[in-house]
Residue frames as a rotation matrix with the C-alpha (Angstrom) as fourth column:
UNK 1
-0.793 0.587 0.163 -19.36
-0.563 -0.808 0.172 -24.45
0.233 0.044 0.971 -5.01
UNK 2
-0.719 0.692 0.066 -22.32
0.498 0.579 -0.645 -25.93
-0.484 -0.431 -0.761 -3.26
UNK 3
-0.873 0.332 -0.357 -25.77
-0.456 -0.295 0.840 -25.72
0.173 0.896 0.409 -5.24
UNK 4
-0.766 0.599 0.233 -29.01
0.103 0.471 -0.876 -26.33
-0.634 -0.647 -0.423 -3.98
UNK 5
-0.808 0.555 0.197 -32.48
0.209 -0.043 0.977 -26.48
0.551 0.831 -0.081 -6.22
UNK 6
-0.771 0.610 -0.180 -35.49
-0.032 -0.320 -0.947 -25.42
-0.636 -0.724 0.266 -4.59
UNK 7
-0.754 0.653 0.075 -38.59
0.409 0.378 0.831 -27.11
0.514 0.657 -0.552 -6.59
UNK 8
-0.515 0.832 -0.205 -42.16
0.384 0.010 -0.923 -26.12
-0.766 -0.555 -0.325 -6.76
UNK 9
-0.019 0.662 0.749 -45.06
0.990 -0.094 0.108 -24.90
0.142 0.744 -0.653 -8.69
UNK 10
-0.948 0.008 -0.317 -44.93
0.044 -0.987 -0.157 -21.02
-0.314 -0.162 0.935 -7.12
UNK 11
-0.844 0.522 0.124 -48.39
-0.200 -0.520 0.830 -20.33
0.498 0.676 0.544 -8.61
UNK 12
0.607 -0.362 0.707 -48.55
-0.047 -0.905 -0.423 -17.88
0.793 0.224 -0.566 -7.13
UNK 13
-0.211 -0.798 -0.565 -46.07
0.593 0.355 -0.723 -17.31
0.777 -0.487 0.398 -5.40
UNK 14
0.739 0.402 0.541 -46.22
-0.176 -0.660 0.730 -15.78
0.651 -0.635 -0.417 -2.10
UNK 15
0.333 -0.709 0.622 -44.23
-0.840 -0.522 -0.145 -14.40
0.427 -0.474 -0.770 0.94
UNK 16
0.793 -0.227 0.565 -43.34
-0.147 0.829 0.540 -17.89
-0.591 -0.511 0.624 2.23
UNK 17
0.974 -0.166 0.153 -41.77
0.185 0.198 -0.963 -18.34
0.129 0.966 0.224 -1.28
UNK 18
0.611 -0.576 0.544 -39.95
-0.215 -0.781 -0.586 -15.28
0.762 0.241 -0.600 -1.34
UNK 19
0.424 -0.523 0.739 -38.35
-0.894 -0.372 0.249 -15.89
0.145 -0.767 -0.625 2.37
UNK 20
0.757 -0.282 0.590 -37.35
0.069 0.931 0.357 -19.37
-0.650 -0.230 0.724 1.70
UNK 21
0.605 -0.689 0.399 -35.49
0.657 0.148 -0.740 -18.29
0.450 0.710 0.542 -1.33
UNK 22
0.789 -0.241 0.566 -33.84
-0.363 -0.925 0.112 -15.40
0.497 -0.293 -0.817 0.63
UNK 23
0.607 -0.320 0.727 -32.78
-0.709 0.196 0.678 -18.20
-0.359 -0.927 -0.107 3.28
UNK 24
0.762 -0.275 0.587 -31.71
-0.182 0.778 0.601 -20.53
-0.622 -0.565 0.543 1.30
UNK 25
0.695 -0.619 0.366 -29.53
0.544 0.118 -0.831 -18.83
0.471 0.776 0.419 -0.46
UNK 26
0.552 -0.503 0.665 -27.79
-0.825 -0.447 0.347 -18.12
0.123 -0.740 -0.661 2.57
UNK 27
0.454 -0.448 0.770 -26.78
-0.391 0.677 0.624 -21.77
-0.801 -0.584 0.132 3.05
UNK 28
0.241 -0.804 0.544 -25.35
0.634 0.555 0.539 -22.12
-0.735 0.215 0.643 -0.41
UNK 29
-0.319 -0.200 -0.926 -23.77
-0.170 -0.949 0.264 -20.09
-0.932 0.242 0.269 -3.28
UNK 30
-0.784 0.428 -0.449 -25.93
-0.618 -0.470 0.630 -20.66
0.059 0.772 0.633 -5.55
UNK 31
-0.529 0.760 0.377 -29.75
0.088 0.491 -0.867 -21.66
-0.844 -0.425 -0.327 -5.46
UNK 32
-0.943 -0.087 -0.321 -31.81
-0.318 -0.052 0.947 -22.84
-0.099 0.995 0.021 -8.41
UNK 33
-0.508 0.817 0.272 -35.02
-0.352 0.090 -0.931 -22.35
-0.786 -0.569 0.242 -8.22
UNK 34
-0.982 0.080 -0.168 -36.76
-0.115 0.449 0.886 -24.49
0.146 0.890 -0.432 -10.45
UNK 35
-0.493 0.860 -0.131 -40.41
-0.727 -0.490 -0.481 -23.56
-0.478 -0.142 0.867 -11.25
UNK 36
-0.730 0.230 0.643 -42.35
0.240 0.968 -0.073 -26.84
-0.639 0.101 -0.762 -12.22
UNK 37
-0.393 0.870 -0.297 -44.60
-0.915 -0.338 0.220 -27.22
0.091 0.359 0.929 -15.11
UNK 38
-0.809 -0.137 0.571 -47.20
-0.489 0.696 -0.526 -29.30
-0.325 -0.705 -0.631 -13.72
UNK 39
-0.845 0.341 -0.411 -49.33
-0.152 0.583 0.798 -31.30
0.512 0.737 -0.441 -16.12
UNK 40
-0.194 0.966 -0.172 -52.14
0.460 0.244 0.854 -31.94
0.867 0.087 -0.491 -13.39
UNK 41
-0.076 0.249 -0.966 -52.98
0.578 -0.778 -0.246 -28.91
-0.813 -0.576 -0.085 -12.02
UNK 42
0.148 0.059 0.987 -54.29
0.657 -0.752 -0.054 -25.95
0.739 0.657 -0.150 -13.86
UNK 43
-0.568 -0.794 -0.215 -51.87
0.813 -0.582 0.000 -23.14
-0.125 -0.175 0.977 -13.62
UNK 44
0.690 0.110 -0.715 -53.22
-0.061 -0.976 -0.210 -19.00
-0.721 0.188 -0.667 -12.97
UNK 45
0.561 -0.453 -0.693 -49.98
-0.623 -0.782 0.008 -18.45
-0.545 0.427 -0.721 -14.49
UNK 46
0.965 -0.104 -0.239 -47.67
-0.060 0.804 -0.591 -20.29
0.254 0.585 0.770 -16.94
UNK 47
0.690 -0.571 -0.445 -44.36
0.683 0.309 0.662 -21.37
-0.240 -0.761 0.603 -15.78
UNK 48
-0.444 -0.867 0.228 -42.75
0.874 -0.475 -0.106 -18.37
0.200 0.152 0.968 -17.35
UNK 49
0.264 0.714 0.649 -44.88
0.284 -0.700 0.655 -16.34
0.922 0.012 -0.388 -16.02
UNK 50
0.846 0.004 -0.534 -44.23
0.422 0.608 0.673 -17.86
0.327 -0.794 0.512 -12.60
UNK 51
0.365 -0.930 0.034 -40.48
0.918 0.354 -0.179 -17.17
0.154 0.097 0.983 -13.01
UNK 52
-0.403 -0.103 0.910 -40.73
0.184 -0.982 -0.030 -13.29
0.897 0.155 0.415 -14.05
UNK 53
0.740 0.660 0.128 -43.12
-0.062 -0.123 0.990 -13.24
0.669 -0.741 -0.051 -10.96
UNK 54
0.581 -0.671 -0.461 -40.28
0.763 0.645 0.023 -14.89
0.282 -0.366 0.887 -8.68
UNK 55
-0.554 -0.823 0.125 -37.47
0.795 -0.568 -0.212 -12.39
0.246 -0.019 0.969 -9.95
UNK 56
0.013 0.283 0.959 -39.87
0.063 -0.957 0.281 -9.36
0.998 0.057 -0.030 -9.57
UNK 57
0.949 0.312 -0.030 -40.45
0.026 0.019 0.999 -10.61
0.313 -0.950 0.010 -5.39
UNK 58
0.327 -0.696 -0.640 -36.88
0.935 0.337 0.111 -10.74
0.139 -0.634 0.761 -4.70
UNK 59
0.781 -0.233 -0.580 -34.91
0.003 -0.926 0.376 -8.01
-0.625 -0.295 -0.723 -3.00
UNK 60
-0.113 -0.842 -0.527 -31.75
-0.965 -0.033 0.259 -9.28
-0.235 0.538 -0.809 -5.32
UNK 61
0.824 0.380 -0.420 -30.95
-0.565 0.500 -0.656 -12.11
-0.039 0.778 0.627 -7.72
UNK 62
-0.059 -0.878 -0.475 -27.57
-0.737 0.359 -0.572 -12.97
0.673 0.317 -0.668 -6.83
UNK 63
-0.912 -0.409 -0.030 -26.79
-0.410 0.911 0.036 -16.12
0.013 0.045 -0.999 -6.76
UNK 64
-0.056 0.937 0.344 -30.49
0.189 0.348 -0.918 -17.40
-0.980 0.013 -0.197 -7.61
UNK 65
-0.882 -0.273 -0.384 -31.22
-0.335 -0.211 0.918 -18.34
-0.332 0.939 0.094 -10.59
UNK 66
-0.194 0.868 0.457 -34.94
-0.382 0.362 -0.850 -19.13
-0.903 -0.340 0.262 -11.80
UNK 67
-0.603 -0.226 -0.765 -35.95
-0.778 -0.043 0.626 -21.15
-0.174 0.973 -0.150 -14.45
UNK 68
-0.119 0.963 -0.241 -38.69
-0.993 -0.112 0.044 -23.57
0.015 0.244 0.970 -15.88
UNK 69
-0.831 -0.535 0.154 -38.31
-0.528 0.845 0.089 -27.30
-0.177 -0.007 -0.984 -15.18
UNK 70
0.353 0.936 -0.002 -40.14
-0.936 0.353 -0.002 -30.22
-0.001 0.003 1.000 -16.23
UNK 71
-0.135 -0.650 -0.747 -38.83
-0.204 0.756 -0.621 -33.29
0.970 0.068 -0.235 -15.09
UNK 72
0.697 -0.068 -0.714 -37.45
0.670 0.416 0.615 -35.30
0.255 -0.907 0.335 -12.33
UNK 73
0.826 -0.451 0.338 -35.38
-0.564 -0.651 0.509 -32.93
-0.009 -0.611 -0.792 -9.50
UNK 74
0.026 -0.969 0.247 -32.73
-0.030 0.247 0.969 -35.42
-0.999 -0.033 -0.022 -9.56
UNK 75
0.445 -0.149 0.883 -32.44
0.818 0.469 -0.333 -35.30
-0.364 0.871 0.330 -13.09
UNK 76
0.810 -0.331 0.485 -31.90
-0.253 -0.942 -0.220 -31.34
0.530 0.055 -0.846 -12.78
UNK 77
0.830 -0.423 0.363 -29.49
-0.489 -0.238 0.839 -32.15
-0.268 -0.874 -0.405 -10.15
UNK 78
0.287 -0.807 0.516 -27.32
0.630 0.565 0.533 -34.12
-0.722 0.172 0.670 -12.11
UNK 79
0.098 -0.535 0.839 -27.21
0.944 -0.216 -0.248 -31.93
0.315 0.817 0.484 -14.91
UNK 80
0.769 -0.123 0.627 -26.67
-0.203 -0.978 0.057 -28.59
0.606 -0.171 -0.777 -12.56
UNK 81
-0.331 -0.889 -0.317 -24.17
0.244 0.244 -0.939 -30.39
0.912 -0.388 0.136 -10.87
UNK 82
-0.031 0.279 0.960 -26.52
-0.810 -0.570 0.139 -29.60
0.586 -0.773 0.244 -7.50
UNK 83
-0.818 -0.538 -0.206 -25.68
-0.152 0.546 -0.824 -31.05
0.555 -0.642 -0.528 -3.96
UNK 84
-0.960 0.277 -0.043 -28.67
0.085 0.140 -0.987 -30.44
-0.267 -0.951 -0.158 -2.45
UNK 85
-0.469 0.744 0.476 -32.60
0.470 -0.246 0.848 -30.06
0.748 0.622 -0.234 -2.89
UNK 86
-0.971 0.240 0.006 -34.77
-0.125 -0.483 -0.866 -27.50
-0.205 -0.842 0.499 -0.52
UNK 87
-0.576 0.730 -0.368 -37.48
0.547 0.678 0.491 -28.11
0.608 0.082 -0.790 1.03
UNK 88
-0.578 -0.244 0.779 -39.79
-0.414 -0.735 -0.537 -26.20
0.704 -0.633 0.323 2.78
UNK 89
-0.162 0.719 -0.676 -42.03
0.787 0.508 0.352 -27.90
0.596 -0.474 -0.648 5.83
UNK 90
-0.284 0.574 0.768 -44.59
-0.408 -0.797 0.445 -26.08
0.868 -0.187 0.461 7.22
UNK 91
0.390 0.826 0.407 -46.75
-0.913 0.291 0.286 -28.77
0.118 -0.483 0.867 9.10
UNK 92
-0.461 -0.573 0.677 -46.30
-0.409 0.815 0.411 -32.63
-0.787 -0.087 -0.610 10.00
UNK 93
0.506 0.706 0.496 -48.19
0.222 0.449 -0.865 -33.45
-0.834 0.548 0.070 6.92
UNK 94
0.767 -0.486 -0.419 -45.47
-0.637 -0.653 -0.409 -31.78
-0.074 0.581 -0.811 5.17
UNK 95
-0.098 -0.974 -0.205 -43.06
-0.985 0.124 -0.118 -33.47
0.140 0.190 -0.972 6.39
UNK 96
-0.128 -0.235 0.964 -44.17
-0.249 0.948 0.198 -36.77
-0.960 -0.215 -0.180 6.15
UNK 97
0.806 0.338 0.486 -45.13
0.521 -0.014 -0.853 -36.26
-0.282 0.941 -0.187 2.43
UNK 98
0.773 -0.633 0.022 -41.54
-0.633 -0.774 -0.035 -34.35
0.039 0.013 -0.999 2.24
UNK 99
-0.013 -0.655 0.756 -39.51
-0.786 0.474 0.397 -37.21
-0.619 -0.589 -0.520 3.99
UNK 100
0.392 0.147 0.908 -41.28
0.401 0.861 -0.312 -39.97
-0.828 0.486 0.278 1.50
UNK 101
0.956 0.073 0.284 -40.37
0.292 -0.296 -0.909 -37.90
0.018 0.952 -0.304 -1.25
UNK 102
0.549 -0.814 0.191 -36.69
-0.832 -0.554 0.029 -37.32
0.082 -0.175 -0.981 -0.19
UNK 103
-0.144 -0.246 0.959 -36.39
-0.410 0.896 0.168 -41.07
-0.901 -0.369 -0.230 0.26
UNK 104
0.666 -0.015 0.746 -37.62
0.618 0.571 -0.540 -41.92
-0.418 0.821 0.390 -3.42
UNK 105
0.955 0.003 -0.297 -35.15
-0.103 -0.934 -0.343 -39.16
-0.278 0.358 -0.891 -4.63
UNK 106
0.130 -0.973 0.192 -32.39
-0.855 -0.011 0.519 -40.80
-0.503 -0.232 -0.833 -3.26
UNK 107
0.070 0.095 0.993 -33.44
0.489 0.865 -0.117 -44.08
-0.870 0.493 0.014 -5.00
UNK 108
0.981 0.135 0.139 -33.67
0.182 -0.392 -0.902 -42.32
-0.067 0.910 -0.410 -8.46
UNK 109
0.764 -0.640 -0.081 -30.29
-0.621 -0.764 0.177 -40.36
-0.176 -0.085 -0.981 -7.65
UNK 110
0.997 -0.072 -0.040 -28.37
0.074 0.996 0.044 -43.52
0.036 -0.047 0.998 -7.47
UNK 111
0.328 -0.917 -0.229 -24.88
0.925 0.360 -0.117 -42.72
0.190 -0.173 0.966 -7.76
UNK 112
-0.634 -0.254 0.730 -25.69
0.185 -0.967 -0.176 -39.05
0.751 0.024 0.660 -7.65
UNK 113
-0.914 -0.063 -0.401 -26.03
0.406 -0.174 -0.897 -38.03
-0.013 -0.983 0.184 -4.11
UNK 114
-0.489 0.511 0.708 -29.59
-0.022 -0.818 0.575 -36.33
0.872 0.265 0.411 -3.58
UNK 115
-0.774 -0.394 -0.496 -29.69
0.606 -0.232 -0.761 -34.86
0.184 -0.889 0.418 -0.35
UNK 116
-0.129 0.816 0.564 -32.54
0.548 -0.415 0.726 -32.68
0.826 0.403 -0.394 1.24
UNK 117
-0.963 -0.101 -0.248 -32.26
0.267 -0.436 -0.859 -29.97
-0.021 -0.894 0.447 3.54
UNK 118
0.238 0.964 0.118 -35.69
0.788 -0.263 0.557 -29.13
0.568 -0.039 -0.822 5.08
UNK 119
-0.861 -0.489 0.142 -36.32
0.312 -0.727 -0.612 -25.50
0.403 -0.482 0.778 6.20
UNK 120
-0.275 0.953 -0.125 -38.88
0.961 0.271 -0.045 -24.19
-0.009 -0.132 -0.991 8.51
UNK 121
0.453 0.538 0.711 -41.12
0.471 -0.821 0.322 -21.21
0.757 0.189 -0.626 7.93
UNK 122
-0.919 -0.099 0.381 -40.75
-0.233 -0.644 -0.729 -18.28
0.317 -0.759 0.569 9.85
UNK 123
-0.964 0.263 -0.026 -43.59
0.208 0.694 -0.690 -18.29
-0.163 -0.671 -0.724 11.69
UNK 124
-0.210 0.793 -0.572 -45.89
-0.495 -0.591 -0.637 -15.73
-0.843 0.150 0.517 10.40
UNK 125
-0.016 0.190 -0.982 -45.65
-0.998 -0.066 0.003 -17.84
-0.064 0.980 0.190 7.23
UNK 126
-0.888 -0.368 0.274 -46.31
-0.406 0.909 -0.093 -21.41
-0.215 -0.194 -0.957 8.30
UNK 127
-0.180 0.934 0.310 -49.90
0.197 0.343 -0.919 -21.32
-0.964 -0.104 -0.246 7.64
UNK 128
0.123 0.092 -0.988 -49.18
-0.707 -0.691 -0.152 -19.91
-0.697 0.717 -0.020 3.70
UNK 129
-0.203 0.192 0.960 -49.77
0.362 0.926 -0.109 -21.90
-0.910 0.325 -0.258 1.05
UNK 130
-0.866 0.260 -0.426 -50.50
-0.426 -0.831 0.358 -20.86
-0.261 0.491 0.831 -2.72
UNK 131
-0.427 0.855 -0.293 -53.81
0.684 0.518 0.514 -23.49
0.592 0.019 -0.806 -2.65
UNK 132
-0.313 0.245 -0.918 -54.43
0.732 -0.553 -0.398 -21.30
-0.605 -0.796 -0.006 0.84
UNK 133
-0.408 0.184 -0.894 -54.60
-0.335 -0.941 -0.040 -18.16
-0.849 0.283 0.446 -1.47
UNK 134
-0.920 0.289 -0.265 -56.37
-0.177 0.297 0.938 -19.20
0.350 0.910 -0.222 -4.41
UNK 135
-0.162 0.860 -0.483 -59.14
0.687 0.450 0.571 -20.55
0.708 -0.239 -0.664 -2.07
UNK 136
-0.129 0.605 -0.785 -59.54
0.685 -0.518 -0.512 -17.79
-0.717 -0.604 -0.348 0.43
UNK 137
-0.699 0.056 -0.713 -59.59
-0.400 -0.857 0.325 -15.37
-0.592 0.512 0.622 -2.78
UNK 138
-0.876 0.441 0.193 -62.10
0.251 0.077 0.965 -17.57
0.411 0.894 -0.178 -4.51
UNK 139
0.032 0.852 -0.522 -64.66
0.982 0.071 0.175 -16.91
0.186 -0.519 -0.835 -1.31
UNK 140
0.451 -0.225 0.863 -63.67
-0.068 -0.973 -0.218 -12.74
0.890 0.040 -0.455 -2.04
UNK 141
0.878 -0.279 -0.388 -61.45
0.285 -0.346 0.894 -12.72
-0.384 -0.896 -0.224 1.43
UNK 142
0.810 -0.586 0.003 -58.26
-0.582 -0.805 -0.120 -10.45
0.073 0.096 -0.993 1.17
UNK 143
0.805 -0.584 -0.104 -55.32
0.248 0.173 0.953 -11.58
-0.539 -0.793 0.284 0.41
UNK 144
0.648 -0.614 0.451 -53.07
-0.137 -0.676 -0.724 -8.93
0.750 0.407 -0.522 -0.19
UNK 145
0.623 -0.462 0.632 -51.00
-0.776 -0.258 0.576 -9.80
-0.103 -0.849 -0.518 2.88
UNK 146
0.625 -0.103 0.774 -50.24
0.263 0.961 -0.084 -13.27
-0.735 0.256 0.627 1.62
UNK 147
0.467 -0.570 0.676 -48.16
0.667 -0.275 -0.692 -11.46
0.581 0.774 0.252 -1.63
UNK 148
0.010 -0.657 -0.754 -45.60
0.920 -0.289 0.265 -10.26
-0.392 -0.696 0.602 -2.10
UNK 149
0.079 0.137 -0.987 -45.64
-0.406 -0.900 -0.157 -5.66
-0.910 0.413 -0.015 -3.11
UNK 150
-0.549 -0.786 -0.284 -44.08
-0.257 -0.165 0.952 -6.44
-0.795 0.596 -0.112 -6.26
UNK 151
-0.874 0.406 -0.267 -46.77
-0.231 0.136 0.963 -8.57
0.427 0.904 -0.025 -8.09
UNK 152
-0.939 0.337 0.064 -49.37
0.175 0.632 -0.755 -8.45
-0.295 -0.698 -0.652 -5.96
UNK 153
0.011 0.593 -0.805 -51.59
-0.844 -0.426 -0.325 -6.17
-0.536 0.684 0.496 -8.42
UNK 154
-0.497 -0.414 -0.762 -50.64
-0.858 0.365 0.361 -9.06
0.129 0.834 -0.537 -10.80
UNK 155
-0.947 0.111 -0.303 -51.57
0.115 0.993 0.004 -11.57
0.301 -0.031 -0.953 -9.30
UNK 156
-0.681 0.730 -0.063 -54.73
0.182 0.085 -0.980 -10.56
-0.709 -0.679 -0.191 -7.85
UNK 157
-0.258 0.748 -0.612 -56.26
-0.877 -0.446 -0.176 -9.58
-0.405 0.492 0.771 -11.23
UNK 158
-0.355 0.225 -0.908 -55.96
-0.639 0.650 0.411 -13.13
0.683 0.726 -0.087 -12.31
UNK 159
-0.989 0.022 0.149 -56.96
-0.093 0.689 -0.719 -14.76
-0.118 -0.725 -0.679 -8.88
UNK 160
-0.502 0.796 0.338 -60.72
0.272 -0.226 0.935 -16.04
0.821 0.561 -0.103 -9.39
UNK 161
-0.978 0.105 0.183 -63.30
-0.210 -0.492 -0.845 -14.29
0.001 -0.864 0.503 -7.37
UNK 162
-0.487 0.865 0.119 -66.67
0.755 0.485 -0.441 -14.50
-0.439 -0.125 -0.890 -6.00
């Protein structure tokens, strides 16, 4: 069974999110999204928040499994028994901040393999970001297009405005 982890902060998530988990639980049977609590950054939402948020954007849950992580990604990966980590890259600034971070992974991983598959955006969603939405909502611009239906009421009551 091939197992893939798919780190980040989500917060908020948004339609980039949602269509990376869609895809990349096409490429293995079973994808573990692992929602990050991140000590330096203040969070809209807490990391179980994050999570419920997640499962409400998907169209289905099978084989995706979401859940709160603090730690190192190759430390999840050894104890989920995962082959791979996903990535998404958007930009080359991604992916040279991606590529260094896939290289110190594998140092950490040491005898446990830790592999990164990078995926790109569709295209309408290469410019999405949840910094992107946080800052055009803190200058009042719209972005309901940027969320996904499901929690986009949600999120927008806690997004700060002008």
């Amino acid at each position: 069974m091939r197992k893939a982890i798919y780190p980040g902060t989500f917060d908020p998530p948004h339609r980039g999110h949602v269509d990376l988990i869609e895809r990349g639980r096409r490429l293995v049977d079973e994808l573990i999204v692992a929602v990050a609590i991140n000590r330096d950054k203040r969070a809209l939402f807490t990391a179980e928040e994050r999570v419920a948020l997640i499962e409400r954007s998907l169209r289905s849950t099978d084989g995706v499994r979401i859940i709160p992580f603090d730690g190192l990604v190759v430390e999840l990966m050894a104890a989920e028994g995962a082959d791979f980590i996903l990535r998404g890259i958007r930009t080359f600034t991604d992916f040279e901040a991606e590529l260094a971070m896939a290289y110190t992974n594998r140092e950490l991983a040491g005898n446990h393999h830790a592999e990164t598959l990078f995926v790109l955006p569709r295209l309408e969603y290469s410019h999405y970001s949840s910094r992107r939405v946080k800052e055009v909502a803190s200058f009042g611009g719209a972005v309901d297009h940027f969320l996904p239906d499901a929690i986009r009421d949600d999120v927008a009551a806690r997004l700060p405005r002008r």
